[in-house]
mmJSON file of the N, C-alpha and C atoms, coordinates in Angstrom:
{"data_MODEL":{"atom_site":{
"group_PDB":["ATOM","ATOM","ATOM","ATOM","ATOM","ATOM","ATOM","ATOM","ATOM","ATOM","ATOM","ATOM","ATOM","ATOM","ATOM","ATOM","ATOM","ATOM","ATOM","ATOM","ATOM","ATOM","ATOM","ATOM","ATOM","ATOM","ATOM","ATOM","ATOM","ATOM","ATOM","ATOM","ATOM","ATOM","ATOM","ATOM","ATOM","ATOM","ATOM","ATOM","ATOM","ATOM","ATOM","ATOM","ATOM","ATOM","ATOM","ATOM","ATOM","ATOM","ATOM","ATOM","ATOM","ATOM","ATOM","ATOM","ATOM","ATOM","ATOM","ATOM","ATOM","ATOM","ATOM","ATOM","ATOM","ATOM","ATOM","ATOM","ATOM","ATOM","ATOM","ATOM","ATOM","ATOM","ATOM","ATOM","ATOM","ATOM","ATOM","ATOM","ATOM","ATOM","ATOM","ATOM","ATOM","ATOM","ATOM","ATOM","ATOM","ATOM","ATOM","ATOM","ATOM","ATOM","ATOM","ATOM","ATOM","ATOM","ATOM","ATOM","ATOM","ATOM","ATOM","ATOM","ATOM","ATOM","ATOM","ATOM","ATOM","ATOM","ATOM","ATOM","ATOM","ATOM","ATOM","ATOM","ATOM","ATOM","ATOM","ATOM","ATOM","ATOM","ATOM","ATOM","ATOM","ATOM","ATOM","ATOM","ATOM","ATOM","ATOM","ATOM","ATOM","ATOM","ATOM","ATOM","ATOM","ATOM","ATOM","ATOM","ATOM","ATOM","ATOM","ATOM","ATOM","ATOM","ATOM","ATOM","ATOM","ATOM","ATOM","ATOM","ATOM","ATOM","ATOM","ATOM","ATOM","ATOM","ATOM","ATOM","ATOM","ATOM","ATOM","ATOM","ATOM","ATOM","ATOM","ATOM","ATOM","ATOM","ATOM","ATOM","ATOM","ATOM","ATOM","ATOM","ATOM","ATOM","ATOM","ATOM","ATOM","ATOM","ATOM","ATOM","ATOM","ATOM","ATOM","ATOM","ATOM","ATOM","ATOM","ATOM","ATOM","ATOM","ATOM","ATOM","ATOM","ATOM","ATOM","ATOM","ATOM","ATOM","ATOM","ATOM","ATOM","ATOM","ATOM","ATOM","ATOM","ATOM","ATOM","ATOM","ATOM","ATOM","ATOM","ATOM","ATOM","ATOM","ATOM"],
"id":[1,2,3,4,5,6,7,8,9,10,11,12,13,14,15,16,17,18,19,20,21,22,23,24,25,26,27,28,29,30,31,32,33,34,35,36,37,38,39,40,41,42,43,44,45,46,47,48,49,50,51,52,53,54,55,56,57,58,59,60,61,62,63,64,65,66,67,68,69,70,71,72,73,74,75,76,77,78,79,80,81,82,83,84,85,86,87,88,89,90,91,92,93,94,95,96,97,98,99,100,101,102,103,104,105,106,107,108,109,110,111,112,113,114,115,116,117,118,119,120,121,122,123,124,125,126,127,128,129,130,131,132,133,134,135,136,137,138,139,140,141,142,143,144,145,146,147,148,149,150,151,152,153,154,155,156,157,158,159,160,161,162,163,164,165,166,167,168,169,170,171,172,173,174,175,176,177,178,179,180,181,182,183,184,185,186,187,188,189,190,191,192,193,194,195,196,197,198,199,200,201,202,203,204,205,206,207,208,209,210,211,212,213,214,215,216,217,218,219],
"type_symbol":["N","C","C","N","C","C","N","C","C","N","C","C","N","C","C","N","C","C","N","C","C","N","C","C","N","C","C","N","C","C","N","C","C","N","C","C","N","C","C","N","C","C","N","C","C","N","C","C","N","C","C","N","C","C","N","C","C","N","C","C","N","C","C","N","C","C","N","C","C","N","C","C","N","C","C","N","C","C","N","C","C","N","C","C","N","C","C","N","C","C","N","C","C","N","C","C","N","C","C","N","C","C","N","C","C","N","C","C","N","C","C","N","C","C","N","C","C","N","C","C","N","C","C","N","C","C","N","C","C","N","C","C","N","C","C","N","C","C","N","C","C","N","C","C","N","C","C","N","C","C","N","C","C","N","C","C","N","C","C","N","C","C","N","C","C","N","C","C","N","C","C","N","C","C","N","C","C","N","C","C","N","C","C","N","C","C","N","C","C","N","C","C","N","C","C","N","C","C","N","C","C","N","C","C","N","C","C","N","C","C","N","C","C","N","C","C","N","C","C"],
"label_atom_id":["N","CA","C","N","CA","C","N","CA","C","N","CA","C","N","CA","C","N","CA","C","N","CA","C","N","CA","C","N","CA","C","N","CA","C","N","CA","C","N","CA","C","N","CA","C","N","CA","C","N","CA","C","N","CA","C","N","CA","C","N","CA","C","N","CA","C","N","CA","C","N","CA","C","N","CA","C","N","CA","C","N","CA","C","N","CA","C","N","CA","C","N","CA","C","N","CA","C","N","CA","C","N","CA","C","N","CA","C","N","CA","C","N","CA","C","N","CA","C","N","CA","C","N","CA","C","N","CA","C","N","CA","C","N","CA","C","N","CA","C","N","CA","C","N","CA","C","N","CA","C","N","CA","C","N","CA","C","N","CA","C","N","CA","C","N","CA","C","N","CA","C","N","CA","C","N","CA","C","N","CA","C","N","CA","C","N","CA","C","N","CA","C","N","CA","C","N","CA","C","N","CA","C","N","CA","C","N","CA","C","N","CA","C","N","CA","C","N","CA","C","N","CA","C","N","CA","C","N","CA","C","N","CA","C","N","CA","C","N","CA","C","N","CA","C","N","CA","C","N","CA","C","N","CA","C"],
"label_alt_id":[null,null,null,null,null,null,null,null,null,null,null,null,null,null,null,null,null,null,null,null,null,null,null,null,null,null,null,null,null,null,null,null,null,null,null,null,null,null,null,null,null,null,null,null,null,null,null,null,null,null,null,null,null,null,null,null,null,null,null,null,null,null,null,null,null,null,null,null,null,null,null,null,null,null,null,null,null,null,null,null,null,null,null,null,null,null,null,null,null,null,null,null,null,null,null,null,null,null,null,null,null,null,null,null,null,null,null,null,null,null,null,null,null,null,null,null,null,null,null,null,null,null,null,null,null,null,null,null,null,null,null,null,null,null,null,null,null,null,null,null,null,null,null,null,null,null,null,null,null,null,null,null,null,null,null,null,null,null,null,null,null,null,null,null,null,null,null,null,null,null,null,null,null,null,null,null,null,null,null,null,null,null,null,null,null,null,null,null,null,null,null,null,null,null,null,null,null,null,null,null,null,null,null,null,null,null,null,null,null,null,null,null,null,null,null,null,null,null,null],
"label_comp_id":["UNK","UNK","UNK","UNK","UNK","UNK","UNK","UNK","UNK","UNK","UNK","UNK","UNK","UNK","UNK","UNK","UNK","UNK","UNK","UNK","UNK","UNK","UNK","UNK","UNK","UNK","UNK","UNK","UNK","UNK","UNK","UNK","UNK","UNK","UNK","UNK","UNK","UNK","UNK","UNK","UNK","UNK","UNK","UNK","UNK","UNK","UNK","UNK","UNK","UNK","UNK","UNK","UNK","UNK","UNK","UNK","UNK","UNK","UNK","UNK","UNK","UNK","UNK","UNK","UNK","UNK","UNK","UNK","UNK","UNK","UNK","UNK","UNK","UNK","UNK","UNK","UNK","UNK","UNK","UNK","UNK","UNK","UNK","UNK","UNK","UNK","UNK","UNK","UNK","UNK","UNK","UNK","UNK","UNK","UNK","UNK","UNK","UNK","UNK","UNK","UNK","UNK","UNK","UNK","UNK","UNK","UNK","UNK","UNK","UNK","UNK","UNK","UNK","UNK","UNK","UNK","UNK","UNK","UNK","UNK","UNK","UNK","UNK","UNK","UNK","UNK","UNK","UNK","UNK","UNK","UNK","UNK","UNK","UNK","UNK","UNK","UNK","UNK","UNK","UNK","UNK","UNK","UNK","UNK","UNK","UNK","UNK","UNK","UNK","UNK","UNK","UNK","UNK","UNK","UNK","UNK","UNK","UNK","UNK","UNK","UNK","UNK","UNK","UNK","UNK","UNK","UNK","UNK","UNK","UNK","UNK","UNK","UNK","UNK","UNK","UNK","UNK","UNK","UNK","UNK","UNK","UNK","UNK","UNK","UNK","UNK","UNK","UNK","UNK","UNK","UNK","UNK","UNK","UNK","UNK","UNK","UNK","UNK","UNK","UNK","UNK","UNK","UNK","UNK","UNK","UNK","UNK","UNK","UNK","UNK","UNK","UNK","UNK","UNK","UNK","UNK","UNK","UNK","UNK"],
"label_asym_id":["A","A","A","A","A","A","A","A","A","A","A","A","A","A","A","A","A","A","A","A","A","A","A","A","A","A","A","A","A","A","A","A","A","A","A","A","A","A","A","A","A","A","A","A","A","A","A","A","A","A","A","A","A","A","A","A","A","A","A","A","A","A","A","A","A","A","A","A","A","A","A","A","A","A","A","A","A","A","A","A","A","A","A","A","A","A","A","A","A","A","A","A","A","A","A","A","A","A","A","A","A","A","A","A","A","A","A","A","A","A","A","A","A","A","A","A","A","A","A","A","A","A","A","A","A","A","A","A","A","A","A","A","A","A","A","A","A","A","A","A","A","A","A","A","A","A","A","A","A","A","A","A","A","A","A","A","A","A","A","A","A","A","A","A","A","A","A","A","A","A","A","A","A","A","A","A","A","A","A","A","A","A","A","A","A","A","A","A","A","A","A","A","A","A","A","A","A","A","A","A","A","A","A","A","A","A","A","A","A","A","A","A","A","A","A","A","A","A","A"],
"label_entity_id":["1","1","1","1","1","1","1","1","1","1","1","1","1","1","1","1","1","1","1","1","1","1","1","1","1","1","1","1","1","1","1","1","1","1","1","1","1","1","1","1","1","1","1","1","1","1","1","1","1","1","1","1","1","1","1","1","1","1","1","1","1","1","1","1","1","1","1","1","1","1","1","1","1","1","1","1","1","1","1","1","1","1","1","1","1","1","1","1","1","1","1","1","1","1","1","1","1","1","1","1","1","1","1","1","1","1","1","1","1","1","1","1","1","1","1","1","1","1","1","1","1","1","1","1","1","1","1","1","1","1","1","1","1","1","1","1","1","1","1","1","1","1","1","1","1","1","1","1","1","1","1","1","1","1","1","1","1","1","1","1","1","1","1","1","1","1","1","1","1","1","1","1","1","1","1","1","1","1","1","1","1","1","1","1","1","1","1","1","1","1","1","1","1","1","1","1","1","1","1","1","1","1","1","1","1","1","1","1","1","1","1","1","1","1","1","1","1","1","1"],
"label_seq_id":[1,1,1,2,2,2,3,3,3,4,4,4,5,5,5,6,6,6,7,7,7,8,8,8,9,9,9,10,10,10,11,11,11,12,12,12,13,13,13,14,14,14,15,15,15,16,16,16,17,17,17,18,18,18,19,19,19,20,20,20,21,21,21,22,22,22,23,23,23,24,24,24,25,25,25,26,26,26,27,27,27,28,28,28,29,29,29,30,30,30,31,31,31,32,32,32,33,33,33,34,34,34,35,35,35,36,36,36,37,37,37,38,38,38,39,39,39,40,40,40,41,41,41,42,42,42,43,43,43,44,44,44,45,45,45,46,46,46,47,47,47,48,48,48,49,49,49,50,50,50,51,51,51,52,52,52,53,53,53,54,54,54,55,55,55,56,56,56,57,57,57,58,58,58,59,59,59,60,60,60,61,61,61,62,62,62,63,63,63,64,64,64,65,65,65,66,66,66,67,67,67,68,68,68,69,69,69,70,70,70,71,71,71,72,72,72,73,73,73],
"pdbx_PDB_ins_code":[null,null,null,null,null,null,null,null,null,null,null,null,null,null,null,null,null,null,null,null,null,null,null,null,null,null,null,null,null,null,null,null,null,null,null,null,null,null,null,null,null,null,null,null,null,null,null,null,null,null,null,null,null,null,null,null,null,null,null,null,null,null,null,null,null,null,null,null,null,null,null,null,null,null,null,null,null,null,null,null,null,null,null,null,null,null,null,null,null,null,null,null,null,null,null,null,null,null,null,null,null,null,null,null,null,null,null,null,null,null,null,null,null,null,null,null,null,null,null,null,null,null,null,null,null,null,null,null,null,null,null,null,null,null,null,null,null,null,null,null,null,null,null,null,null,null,null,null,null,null,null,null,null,null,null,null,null,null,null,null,null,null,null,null,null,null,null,null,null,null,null,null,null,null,null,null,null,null,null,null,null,null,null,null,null,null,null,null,null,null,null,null,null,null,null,null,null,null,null,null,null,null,null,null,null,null,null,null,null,null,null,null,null,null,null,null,null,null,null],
"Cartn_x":[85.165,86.071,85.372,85.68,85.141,85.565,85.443,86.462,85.693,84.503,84.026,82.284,82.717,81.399,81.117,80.225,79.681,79.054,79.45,78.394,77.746,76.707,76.091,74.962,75.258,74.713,73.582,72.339,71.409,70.649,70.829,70.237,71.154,70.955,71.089,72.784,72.38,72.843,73.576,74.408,75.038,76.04,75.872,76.96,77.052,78.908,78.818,79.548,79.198,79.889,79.597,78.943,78.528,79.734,80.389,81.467,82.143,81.27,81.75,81.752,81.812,82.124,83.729,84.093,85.179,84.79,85.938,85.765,87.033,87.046,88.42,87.799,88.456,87.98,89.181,89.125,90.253,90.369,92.071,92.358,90.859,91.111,90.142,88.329,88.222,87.293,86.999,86.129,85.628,84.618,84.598,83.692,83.622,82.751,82.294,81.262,81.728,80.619,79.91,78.133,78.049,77.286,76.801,76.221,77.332,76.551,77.64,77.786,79.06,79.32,79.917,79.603,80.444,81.593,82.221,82.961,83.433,83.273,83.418,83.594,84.888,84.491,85.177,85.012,85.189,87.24,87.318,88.809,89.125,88.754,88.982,89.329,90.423,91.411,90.566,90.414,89.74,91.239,90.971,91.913,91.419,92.392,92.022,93.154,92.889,93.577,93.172,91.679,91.156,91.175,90.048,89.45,88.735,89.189,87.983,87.749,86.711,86.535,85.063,84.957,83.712,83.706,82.428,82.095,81.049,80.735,79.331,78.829,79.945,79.979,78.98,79.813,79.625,80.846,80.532,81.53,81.917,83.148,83.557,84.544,83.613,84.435,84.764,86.108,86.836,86.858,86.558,86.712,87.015,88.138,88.992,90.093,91.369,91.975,92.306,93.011,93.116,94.541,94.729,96.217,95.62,95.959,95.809,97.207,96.547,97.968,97.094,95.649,94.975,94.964,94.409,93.664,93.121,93.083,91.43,91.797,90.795,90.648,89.358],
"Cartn_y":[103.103,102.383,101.108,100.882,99.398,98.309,97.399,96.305,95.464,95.058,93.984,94.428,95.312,95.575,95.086,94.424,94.373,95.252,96.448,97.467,96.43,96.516,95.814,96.866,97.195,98.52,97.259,97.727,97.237,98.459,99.16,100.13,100.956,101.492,102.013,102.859,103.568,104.708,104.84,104.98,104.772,105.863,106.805,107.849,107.461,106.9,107.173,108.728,109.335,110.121,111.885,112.245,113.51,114.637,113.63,114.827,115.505,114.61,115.268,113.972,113.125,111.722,111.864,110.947,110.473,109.205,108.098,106.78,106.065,105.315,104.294,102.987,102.27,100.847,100.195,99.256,98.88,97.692,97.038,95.848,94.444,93.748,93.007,93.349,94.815,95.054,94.959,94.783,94.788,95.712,96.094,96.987,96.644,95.84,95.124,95.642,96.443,97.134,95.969,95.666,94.258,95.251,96.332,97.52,98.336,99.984,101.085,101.798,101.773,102.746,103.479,104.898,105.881,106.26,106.472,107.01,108.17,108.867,110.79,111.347,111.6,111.758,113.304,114.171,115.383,115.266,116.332,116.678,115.775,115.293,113.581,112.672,112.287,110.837,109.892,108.731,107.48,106.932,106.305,105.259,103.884,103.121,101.791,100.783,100.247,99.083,97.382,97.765,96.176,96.058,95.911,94.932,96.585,97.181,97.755,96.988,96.443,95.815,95.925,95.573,95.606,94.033,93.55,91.967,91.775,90.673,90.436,91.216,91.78,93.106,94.516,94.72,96.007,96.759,98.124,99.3,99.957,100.15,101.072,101.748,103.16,104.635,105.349,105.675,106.328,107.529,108.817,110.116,110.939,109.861,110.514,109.742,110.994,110.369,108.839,108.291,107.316,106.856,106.657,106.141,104.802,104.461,102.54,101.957,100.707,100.107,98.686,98.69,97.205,97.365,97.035,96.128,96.941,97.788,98.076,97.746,96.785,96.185,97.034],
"Cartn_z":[105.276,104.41,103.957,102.621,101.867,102.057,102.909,102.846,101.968,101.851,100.647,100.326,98.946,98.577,97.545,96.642,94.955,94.733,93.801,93.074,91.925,91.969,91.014,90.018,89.141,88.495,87.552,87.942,86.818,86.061,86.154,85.331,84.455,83.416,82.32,82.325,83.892,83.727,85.32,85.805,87.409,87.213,88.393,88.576,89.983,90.875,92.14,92.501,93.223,93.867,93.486,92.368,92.055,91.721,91.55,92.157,93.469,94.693,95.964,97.351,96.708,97.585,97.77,99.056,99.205,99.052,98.389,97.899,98.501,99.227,100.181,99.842,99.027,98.674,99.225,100.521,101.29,101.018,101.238,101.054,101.343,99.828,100.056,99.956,99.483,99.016,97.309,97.011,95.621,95.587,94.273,93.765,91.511,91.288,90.376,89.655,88.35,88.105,86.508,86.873,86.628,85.112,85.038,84.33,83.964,83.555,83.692,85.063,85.402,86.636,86.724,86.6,86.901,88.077,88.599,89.686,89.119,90.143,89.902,91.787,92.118,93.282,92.821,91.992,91.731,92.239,93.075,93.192,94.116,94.895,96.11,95.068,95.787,94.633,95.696,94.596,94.424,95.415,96.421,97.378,97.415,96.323,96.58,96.431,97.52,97.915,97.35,97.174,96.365,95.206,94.683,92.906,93.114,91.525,90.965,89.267,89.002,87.725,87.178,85.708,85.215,84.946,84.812,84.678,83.988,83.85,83.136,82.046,81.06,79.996,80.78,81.828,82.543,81.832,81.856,81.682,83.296,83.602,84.643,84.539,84.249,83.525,84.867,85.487,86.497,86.059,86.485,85.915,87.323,87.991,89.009,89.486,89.998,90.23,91.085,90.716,91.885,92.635,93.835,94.781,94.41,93.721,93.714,94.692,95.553,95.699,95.562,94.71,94.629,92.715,92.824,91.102,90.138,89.366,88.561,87.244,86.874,85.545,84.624],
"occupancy":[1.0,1.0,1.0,1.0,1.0,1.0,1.0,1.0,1.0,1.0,1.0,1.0,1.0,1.0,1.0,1.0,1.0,1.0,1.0,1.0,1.0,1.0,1.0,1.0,1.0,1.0,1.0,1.0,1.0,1.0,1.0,1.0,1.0,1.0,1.0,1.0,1.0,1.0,1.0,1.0,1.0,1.0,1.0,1.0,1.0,1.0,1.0,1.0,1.0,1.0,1.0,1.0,1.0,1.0,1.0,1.0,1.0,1.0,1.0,1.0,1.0,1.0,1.0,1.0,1.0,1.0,1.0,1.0,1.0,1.0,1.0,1.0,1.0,1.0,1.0,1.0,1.0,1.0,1.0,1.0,1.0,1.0,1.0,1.0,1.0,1.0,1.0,1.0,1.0,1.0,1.0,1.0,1.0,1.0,1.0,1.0,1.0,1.0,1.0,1.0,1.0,1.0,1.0,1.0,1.0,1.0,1.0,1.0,1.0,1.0,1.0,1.0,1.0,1.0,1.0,1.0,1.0,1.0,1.0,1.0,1.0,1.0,1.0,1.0,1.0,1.0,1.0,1.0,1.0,1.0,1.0,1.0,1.0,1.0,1.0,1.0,1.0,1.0,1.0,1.0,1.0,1.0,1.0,1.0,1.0,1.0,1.0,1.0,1.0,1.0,1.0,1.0,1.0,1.0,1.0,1.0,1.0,1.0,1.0,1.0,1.0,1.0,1.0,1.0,1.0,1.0,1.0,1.0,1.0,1.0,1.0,1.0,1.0,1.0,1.0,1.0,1.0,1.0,1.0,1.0,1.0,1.0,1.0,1.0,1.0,1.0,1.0,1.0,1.0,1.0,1.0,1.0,1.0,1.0,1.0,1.0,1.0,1.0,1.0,1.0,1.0,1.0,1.0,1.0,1.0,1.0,1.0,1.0,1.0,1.0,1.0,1.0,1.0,1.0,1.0,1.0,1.0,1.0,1.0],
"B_iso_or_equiv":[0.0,0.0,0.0,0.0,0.0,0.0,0.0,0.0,0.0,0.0,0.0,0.0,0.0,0.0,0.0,0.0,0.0,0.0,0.0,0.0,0.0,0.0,0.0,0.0,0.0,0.0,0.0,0.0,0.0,0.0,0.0,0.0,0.0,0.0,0.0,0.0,0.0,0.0,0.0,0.0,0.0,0.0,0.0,0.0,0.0,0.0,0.0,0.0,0.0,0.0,0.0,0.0,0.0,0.0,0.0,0.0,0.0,0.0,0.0,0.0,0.0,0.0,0.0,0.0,0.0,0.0,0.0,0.0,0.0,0.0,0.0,0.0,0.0,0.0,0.0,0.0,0.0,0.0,0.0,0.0,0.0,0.0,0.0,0.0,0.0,0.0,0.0,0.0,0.0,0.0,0.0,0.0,0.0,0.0,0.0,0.0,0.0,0.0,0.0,0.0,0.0,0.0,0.0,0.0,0.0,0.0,0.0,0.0,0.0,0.0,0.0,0.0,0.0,0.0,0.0,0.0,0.0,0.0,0.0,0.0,0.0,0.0,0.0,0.0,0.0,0.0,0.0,0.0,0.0,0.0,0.0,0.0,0.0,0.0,0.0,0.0,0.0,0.0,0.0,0.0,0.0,0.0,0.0,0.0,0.0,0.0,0.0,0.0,0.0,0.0,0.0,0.0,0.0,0.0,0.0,0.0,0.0,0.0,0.0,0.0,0.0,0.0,0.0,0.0,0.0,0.0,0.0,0.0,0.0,0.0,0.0,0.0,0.0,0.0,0.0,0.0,0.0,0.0,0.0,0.0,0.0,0.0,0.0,0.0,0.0,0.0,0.0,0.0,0.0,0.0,0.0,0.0,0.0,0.0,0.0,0.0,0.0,0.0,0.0,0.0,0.0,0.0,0.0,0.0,0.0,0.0,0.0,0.0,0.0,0.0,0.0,0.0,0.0,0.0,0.0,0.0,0.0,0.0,0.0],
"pdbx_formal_charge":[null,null,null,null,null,null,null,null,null,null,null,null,null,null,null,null,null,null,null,null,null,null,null,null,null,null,null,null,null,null,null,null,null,null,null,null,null,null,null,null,null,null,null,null,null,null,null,null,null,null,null,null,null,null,null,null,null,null,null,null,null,null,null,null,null,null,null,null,null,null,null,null,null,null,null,null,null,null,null,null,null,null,null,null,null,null,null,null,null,null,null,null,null,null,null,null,null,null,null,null,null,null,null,null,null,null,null,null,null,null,null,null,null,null,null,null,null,null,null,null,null,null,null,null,null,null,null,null,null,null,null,null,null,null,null,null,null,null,null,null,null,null,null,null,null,null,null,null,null,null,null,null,null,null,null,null,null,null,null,null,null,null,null,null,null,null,null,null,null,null,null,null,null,null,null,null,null,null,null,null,null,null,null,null,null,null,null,null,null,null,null,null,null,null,null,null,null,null,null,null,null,null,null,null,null,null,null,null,null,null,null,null,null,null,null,null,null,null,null],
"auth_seq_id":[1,1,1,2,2,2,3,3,3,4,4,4,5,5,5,6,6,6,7,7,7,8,8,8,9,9,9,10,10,10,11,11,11,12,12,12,13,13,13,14,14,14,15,15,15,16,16,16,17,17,17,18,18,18,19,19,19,20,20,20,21,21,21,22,22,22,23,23,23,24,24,24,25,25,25,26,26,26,27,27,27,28,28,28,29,29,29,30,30,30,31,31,31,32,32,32,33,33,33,34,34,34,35,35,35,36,36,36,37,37,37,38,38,38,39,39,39,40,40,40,41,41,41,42,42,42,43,43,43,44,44,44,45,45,45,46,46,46,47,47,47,48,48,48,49,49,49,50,50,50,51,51,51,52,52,52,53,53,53,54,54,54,55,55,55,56,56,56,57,57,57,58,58,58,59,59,59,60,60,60,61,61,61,62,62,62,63,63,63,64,64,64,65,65,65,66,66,66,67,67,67,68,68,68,69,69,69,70,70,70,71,71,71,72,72,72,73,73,73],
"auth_comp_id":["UNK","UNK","UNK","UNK","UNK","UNK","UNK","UNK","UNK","UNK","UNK","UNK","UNK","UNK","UNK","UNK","UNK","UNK","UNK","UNK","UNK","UNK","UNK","UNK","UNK","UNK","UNK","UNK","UNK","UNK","UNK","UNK","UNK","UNK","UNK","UNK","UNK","UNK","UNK","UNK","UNK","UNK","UNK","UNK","UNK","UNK","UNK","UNK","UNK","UNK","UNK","UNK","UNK","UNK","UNK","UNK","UNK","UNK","UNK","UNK","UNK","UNK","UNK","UNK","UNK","UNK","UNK","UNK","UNK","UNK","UNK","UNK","UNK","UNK","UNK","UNK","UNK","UNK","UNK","UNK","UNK","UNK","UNK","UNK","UNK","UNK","UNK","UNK","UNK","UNK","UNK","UNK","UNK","UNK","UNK","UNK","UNK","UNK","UNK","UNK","UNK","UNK","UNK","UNK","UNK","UNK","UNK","UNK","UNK","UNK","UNK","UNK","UNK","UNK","UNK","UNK","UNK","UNK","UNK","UNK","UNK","UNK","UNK","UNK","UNK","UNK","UNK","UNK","UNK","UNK","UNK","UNK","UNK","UNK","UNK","UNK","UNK","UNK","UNK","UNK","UNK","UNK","UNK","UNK","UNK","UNK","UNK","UNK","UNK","UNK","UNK","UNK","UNK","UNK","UNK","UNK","UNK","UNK","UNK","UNK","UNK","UNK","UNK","UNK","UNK","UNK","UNK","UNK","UNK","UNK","UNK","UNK","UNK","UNK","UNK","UNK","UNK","UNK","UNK","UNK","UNK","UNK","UNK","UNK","UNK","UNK","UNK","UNK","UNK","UNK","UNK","UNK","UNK","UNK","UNK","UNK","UNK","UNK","UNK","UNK","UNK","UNK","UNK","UNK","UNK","UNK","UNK","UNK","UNK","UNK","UNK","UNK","UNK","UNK","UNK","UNK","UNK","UNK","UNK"],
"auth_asym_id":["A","A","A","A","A","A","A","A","A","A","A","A","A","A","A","A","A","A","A","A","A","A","A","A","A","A","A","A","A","A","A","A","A","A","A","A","A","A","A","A","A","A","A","A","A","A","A","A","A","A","A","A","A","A","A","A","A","A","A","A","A","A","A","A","A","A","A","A","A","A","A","A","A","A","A","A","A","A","A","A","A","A","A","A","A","A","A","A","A","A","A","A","A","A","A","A","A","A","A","A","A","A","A","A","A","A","A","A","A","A","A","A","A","A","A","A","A","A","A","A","A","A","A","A","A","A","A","A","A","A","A","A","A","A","A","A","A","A","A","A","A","A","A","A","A","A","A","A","A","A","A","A","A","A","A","A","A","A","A","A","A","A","A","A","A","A","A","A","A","A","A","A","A","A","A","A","A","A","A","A","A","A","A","A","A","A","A","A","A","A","A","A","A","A","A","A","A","A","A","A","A","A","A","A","A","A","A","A","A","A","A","A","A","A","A","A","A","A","A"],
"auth_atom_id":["N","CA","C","N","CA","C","N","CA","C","N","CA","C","N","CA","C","N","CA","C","N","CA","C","N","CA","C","N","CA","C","N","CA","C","N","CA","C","N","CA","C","N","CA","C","N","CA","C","N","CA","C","N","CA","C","N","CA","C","N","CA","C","N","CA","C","N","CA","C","N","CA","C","N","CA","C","N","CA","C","N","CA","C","N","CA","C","N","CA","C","N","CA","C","N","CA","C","N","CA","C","N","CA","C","N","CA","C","N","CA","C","N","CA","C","N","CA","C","N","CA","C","N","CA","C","N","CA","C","N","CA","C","N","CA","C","N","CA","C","N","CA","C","N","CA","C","N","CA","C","N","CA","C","N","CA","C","N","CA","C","N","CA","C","N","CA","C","N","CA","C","N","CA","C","N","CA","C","N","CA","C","N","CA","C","N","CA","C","N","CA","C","N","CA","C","N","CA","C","N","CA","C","N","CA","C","N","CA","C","N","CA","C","N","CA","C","N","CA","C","N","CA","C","N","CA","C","N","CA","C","N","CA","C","N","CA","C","N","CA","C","N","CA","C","N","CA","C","N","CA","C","N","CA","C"],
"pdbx_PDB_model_num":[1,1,1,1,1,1,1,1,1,1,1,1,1,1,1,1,1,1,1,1,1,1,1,1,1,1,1,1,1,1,1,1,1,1,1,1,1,1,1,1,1,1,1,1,1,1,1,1,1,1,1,1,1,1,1,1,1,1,1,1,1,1,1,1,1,1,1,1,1,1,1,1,1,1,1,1,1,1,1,1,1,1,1,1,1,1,1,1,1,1,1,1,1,1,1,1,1,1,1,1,1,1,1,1,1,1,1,1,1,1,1,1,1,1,1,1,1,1,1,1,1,1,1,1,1,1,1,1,1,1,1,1,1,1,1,1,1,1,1,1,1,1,1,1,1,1,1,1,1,1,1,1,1,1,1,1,1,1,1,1,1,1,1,1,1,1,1,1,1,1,1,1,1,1,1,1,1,1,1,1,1,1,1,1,1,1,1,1,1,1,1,1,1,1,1,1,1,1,1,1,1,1,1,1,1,1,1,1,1,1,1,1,1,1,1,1,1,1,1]
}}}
């Protein structure tokens, strides 16, 4: 479980999860995509309780479900 991460994507191109990750971003975690970041955890819903956001003119494209009970900007 995530309690406080920064994804910080500097390259071009960022896929997390392939399609076959489980993703738990827990109260008080962040995940800041500062680039492009994909999230793809295929048929596993995205569980998050923190910050999901893009910053610093990052893109963060979700192409899964998610149980939010936190943030995504």
């Amino acid at each position: 479980m995530n309690e406080s991460i920064a994804v910080a994507v500097a390259f071009l191109s960022g896929i997390l999860g392939g399609g076959q990750m489980t993703l738990v971003n827990g109260a008080g975690g962040i995940i800041d995509a500062t680039g492009l970041l994909i999230l793809n955890t295929g048929s596993n819903a995205i569980s998050n309780a923190g910050l999901l956001e893009a910053t610093a003119g990052g893109t963060l494209i979700i192409e899964s479900t998610i149980n939010n009970s936190g943030t995504a900007l």
